[in-house]
C-alpha positions as CSV (number, residue, x, y, z in Angstrom):
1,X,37.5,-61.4,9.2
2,X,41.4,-62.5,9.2
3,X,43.4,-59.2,8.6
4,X,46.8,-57.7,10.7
5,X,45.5,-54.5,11.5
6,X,48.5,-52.6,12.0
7,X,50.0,-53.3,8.8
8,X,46.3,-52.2,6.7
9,X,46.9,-49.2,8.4
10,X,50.1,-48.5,7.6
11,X,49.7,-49.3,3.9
12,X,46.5,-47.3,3.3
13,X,44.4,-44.6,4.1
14,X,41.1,-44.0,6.2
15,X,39.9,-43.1,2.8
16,X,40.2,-46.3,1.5
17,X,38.6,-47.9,4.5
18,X,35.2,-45.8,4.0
19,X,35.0,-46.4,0.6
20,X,35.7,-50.3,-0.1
21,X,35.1,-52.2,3.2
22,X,36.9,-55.1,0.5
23,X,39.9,-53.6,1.7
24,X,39.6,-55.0,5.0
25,X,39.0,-58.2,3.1
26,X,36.1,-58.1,5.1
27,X,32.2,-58.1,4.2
28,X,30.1,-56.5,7.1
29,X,27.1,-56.1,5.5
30,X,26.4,-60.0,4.1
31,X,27.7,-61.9,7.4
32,X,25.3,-65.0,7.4
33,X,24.3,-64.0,10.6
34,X,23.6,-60.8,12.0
35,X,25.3,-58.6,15.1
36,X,22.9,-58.7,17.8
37,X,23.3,-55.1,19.2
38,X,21.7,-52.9,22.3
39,X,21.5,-49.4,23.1
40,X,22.2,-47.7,26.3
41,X,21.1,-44.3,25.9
42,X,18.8,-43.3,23.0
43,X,19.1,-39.3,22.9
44,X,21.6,-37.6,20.3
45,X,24.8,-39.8,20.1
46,X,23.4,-42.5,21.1
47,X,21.3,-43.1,18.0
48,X,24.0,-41.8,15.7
49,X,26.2,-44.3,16.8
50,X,23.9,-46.8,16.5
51,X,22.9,-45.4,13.0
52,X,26.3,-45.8,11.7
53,X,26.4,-49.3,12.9
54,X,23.7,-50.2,11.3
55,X,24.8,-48.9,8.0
56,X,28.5,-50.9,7.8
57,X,27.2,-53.9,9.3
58,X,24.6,-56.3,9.5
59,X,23.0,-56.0,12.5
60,X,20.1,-56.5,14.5
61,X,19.2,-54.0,17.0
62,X,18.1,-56.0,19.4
63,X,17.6,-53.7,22.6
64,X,17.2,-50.0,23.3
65,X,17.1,-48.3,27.3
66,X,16.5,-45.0,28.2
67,X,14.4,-43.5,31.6
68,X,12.7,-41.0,29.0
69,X,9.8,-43.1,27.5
70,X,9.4,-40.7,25.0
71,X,13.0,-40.9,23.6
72,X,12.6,-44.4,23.7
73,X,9.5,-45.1,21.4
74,X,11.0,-42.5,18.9
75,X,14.0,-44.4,18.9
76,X,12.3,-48.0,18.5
77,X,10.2,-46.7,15.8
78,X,13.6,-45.1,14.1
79,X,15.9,-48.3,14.6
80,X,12.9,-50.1,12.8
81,X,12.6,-48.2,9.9
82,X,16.8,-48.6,9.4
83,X,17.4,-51.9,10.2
84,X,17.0,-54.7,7.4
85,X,14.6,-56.7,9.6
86,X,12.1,-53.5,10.0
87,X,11.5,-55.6,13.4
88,X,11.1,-52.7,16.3
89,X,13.7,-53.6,19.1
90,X,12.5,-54.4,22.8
91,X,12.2,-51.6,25.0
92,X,13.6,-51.0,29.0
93,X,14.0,-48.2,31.2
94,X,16.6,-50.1,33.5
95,X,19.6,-51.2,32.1
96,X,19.9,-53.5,34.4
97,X,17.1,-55.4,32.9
98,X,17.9,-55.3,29.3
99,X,21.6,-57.0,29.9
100,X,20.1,-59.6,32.5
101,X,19.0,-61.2,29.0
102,X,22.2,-62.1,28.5
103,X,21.1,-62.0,24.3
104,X,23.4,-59.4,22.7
105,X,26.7,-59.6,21.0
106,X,27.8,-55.4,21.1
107,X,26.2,-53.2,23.9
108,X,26.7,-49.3,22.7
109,X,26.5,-46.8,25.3
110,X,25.6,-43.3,24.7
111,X,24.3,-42.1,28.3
112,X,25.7,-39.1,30.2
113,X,29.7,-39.7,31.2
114,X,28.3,-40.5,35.0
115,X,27.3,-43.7,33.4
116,X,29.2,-45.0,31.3
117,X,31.8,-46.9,34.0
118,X,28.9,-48.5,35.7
119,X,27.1,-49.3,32.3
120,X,29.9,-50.2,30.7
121,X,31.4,-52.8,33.6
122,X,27.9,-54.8,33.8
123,X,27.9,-54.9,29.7
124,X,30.9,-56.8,29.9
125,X,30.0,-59.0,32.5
126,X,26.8,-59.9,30.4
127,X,29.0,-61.2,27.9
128,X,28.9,-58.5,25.3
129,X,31.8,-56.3,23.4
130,X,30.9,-52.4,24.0
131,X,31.3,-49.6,22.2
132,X,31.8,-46.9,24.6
133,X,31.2,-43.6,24.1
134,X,33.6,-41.2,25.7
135,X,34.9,-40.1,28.5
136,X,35.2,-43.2,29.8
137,X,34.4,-42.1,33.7
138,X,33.7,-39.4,36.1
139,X,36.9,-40.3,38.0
140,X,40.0,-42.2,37.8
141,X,39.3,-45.5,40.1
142,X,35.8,-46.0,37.6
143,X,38.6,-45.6,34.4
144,X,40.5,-48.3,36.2
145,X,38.1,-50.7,37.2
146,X,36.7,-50.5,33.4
147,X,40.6,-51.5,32.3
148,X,40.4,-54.4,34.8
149,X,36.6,-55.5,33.6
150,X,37.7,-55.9,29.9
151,X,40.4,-58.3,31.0
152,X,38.6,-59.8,33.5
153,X,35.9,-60.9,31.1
154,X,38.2,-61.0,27.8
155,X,36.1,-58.2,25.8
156,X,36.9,-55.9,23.5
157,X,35.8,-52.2,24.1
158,X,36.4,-49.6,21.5
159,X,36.1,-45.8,23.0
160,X,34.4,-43.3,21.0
161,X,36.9,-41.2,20.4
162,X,36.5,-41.1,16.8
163,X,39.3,-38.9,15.9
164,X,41.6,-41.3,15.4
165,X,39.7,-42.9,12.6
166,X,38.6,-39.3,11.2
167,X,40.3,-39.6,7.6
168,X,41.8,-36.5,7.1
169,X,43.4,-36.5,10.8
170,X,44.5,-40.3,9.8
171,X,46.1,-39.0,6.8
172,X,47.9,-36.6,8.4
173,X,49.5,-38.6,10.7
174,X,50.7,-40.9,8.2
175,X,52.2,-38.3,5.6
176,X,53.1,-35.7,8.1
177,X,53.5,-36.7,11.7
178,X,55.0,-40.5,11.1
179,X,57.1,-39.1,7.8
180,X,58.9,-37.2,10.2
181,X,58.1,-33.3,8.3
182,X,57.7,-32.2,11.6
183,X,61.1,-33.0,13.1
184,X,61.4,-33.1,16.7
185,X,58.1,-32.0,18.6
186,X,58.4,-30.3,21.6
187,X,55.4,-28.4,22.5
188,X,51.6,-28.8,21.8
189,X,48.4,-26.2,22.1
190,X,44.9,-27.8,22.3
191,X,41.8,-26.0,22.3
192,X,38.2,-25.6,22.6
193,X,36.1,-21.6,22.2
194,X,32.8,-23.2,21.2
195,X,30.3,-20.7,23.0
196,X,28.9,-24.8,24.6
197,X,28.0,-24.0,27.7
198,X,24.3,-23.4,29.2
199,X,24.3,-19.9,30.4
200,X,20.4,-20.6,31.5
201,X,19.3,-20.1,35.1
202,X,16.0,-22.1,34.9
203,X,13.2,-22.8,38.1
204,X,12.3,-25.7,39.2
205,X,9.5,-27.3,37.6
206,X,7.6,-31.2,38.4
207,X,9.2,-34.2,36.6
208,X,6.9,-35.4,33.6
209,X,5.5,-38.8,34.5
210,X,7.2,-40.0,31.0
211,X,11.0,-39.4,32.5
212,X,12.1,-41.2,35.3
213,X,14.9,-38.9,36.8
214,X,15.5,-40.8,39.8
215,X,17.0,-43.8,37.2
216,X,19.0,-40.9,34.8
217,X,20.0,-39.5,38.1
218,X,21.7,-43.2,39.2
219,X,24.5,-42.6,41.2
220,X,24.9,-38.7,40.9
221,X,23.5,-36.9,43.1
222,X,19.8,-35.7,43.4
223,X,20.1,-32.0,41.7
224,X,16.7,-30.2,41.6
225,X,14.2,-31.0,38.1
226,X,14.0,-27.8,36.2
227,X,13.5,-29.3,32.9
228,X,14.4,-32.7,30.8
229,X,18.4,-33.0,31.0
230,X,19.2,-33.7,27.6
231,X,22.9,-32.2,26.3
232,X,22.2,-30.0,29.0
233,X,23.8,-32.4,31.8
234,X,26.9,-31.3,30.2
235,X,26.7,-28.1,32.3
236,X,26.8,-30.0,35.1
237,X,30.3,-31.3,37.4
238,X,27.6,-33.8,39.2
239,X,27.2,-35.3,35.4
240,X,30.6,-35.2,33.8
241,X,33.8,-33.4,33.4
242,X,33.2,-30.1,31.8
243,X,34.2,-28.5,29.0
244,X,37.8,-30.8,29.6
245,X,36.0,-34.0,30.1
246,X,34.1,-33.4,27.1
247,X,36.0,-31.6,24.4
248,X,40.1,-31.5,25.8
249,X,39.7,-35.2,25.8
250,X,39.1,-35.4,22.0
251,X,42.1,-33.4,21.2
252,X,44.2,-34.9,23.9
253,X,43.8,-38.3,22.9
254,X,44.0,-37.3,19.4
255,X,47.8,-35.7,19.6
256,X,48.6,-38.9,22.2
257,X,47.9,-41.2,19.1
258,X,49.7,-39.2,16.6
259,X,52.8,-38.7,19.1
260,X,52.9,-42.3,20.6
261,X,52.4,-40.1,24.0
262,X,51.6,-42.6,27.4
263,X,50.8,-41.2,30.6
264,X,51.6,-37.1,31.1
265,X,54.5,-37.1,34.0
266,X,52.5,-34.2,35.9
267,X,49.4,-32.0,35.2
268,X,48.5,-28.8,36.3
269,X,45.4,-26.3,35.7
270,X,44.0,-23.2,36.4
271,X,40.4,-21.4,35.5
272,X,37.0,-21.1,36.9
273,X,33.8,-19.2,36.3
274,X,35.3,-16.0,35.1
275,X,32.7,-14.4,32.7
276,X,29.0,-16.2,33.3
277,X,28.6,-16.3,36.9
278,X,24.8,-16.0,36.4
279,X,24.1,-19.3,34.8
280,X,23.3,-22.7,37.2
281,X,26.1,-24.4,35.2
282,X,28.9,-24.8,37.8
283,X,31.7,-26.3,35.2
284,X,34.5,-23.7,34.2
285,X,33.8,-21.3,31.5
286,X,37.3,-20.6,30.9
287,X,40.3,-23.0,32.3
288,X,43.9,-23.4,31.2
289,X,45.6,-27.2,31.9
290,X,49.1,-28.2,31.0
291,X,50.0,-31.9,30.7
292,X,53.6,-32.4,30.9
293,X,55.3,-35.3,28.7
294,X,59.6,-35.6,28.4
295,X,60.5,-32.3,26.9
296,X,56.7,-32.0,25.7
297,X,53.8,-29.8,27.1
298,X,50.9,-30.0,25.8
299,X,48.8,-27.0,26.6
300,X,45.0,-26.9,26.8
301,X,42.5,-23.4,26.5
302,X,39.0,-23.6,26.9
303,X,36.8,-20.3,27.0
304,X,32.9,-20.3,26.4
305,X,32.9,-16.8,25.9
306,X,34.4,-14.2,24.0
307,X,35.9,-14.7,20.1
308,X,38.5,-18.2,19.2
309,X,42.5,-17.7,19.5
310,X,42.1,-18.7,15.7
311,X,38.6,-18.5,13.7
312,X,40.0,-21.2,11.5
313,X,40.7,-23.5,14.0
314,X,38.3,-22.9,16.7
315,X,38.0,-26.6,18.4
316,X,41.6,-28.2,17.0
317,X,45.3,-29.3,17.9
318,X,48.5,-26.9,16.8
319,X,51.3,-29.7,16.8
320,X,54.9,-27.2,16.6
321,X,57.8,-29.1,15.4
322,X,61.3,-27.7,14.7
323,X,61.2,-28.5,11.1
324,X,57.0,-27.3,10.8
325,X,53.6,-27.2,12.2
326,X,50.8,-28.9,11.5
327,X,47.3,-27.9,12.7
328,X,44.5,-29.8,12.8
329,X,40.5,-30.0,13.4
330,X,37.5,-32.0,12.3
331,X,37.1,-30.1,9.5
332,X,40.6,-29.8,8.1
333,X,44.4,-29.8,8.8
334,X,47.5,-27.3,7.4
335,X,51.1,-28.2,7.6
336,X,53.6,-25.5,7.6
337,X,57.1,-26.5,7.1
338,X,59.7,-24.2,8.7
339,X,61.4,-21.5,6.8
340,X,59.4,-21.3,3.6
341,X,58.4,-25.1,1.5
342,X,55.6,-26.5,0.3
343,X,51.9,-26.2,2.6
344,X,49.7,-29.0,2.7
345,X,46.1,-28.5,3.4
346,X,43.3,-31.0,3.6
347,X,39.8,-31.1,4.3
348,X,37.4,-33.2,6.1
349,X,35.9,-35.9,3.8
350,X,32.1,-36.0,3.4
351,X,30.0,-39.3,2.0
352,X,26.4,-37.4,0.9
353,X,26.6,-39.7,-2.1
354,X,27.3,-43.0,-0.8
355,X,25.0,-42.6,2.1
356,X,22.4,-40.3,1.2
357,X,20.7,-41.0,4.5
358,X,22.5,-38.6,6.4
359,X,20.9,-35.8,4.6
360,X,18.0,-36.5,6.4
361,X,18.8,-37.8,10.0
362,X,17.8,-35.4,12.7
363,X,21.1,-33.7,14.5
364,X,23.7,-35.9,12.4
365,X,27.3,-34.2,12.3
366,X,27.7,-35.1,8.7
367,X,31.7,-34.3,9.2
368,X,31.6,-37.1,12.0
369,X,29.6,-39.9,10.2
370,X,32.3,-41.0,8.2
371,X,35.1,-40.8,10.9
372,X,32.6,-43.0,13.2
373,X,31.7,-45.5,10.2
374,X,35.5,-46.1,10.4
375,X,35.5,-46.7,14.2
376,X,32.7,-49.0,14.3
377,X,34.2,-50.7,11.5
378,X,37.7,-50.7,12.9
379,X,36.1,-52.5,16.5
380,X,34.5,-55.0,14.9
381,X,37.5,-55.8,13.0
382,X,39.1,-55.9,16.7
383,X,36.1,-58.3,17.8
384,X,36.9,-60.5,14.9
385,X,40.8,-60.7,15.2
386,X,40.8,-60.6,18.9
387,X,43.3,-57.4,18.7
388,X,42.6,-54.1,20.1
389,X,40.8,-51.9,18.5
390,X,42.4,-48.2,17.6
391,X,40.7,-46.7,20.9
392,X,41.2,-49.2,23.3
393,X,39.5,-48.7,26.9
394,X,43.6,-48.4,28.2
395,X,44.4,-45.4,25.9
396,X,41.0,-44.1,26.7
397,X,41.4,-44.4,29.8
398,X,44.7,-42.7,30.2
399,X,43.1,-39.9,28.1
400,X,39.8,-39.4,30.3
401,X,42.0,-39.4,34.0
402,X,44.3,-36.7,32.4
403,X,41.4,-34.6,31.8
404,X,39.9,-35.4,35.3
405,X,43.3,-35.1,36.8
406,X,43.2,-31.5,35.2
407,X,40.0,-30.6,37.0
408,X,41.1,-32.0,40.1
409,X,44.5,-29.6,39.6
410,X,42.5,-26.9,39.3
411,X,40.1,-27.1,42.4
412,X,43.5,-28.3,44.5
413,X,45.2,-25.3,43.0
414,X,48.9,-27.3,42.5
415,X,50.1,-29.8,40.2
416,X,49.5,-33.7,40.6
417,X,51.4,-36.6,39.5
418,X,49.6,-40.2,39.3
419,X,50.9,-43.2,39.5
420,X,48.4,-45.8,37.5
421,X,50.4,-48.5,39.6
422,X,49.7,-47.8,43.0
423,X,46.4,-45.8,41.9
424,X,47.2,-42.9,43.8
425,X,48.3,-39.3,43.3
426,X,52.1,-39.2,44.8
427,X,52.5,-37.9,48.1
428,X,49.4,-36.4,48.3
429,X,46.8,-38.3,50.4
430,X,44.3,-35.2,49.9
431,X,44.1,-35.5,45.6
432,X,44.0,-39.5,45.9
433,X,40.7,-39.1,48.0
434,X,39.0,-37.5,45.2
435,X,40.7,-40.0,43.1
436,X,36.9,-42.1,43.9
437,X,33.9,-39.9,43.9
438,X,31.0,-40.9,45.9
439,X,28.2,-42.5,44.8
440,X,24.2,-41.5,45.7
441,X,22.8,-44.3,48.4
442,X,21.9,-47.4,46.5
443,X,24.4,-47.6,44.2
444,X,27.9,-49.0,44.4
445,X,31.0,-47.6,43.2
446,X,33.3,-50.2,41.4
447,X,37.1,-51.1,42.2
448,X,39.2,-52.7,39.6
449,X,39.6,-55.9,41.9
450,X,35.7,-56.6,42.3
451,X,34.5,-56.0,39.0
């Protein structure tokens, strides 16, 4: 796999990628010898990352881990019925253990965000590539000691933030954002009013003797078991990052890439729990953040309750131009030049025919299979080429710590500035304390000069 990267993408389309992996001048799928691959995290994503690995690329799942023993025979027994082999991977309930092996190539991670730095660092130090799913951390020193690990060990890590290789969204980027229809950009709405969060308020109950909680727990703390975690965690600011961890830093790093944006200069939020004060969930059911960029905001709205700003565009980016707008979601984008002209509208591409498979997998966002095909195929190109991938862990990176920035904002009630040089937030002592959450007894936070 010889190819310059940036120049494929200039000169084609996502398109193109999904449907002729020739145009890489590339074959995935007839490499003499396979991929050797391991799972971290077997529920939802985790498998559906995995799956669309498996179906650009020959590979051999190796590996899967998970502390629910349940989730992890279903997922052996799937994984063998995919893979060419029809061999049933090994099986671990401490990641730890799987990696010591020291046997895999590409180490995907689909575990809750309070794993992923921790998971992702000891990947990397077993020798592997990783395919990270996103956000990248829980805070901003585990974002930064991820950035030092893939240097330290020289590997690639490709973020799944899978916009970026979403066709449509690629295509518009190229014909409307880099062709320069939208003239000079200077502000920027982002948005999320999926009704997402748990409004249950469940009672304890005892821990099934199939699910080891203390391991999901890992460094988090202890909350009390009232029923298996699974997407629920979400609910949780002891898990992740919200409804901004989860879903602003899609659409962030999304307009970032289209813009050529770096670092926002400040960011600011406000919100809480306005509306559903009786669920357990304690992350914000409605919150407003505003990253500032050189005579650029780009402003995010989250509300779990209550009807979308726009039905059309419920979960999307509204980039506003002084020559026209283009908006744009997973399922579609419209531009709207200024003063009358021509629209443009597109709509997400689908692949039933080409991979009729995804008909029938459990849960599969059939919108996002073909985005992700791209990505994996895009980090193995990386791998190959020893480039960085689209969604490198740096641009990741600076998209997950604006989103936790943006939390942090919120609880301090002022705006912060951070300076990625001397990992702090400027002159306040108070914010770059939180910048390093702590970690349950028995587990070790990492710094970016011991990884």
């Amino acid at each position: 796999m010889h190819v310059n990267r940036r120049n494929f993408i200039k000169g084609t389309t996502a398109a193109m990628v999904l449907s002729s992996f020739g145009a890489y001048g590339i074959d995935l799928m007839h490499r003499e010898k396979p991929i050797r691959v391991g799972l971290i995290g077997t529920g939802w994503y985790g498998k559906s990352d995995l799956f669309r690995l498996i179906q650009v690329a020959n590979v051999e799942v190796i590996s899967l881990c998970d502390a629910d023993a349940r989730m992890l025979e279903e997922a052996a027994e799937l994984v063998s019925q995919r893979q060419r082999s029809g061999k049933k991977p090994r099986t671990y309930s401490d990641y730890r253990k799987m990696l010591s092996e020291k046997d895999l190539d590409i180490v995907l991670i689909g575990t809750p965000d309070h794993w992923h730095a921790l998971q992702g660092i000891e990947a990397l130090k077993s020798g592997a590539h990783v395919y990270l799913q996103k956000p990248i951390s829980v805070d901003v020193i585990e974002g930064e000691s991820l950035v030092s690990a893939a240097k330290k060990y020289g590997k690639i890590i490709q973020v799944g933030t899978q916009r970026k290789s979403t066709p449509h969204l690629v295509e518009a980027k190229k014909n409307i954002v880099d062709a320069g229809l939208l003239g000079k950009v200077s502000h920027v709405d982002i948005c999320c009013y999926y009704h997402m969060r748990d409004t249950g308020n469940r009672p304890p109950v005892p821990v099934p003797d199939f699910f080891d909680y203390n391991m999901w727990t890992g460094p988090a703390p202890l909350r009390e078991f009232d029923g298996l975690p699974h997407r629920r965690w979400r609910a949780f600011m002891e898990y992740g990052n919200g409804i901004v961890g989860d879903m602003c830093v899609h659409m962030l790093d999304t307009v970032r890439w289209m813009l050529g944006l770096g670092w926002p200069k400040r960011v600011s939020s406000s919100g809480g729990i306005y509306v559903q004060k009786e669920a357990k969930a304690n992350i914000s059911d409605t919150q407003t953040a505003v990253f500032e960029f050189d005579e650029l905001n780009c402003v995010w709205n989250h509300r779990s309750w209550g009807s979308p700003a726009d039905s059309e565009y419920p979960w999307s980016f509204k980039i506003y131009g002084d020559k026209g707008t283009l908006l744009g979601s997973v399922m579609q984008y419209d531009f709207i030049p200024q003063g009358g002209g021509e629209k443009i509208h597109k709509d997400v591409i689908y692949e039933k025919e080409k991979y009729p498979e995804d008909l029938t997998e459990k849960d599969i966002e059939l919108h996002a299979a073909p985005a992700t095909r791209a990505h994996m195929i895009d980090f193995l190109s990386a791998i190959d080429t020893g480039t960085q991938p689209v969604a490198s862990i740096q641009e990741g990176h600076i998209s997950t710590a604006s989103c936790i920035l943006a939390n942090m904002a919120m609880n301090l009630n002022r705006p912060l500035v951070y300076d990625q040089k001397e990992m702090i937030i400027v002159d306040d002592p108070e914010a770059t304390a939180l910048l390093k959450r702590g970690y349950r007894e028995g587990w070790e936070h990492p710094l970016p000069k011991s990884v």
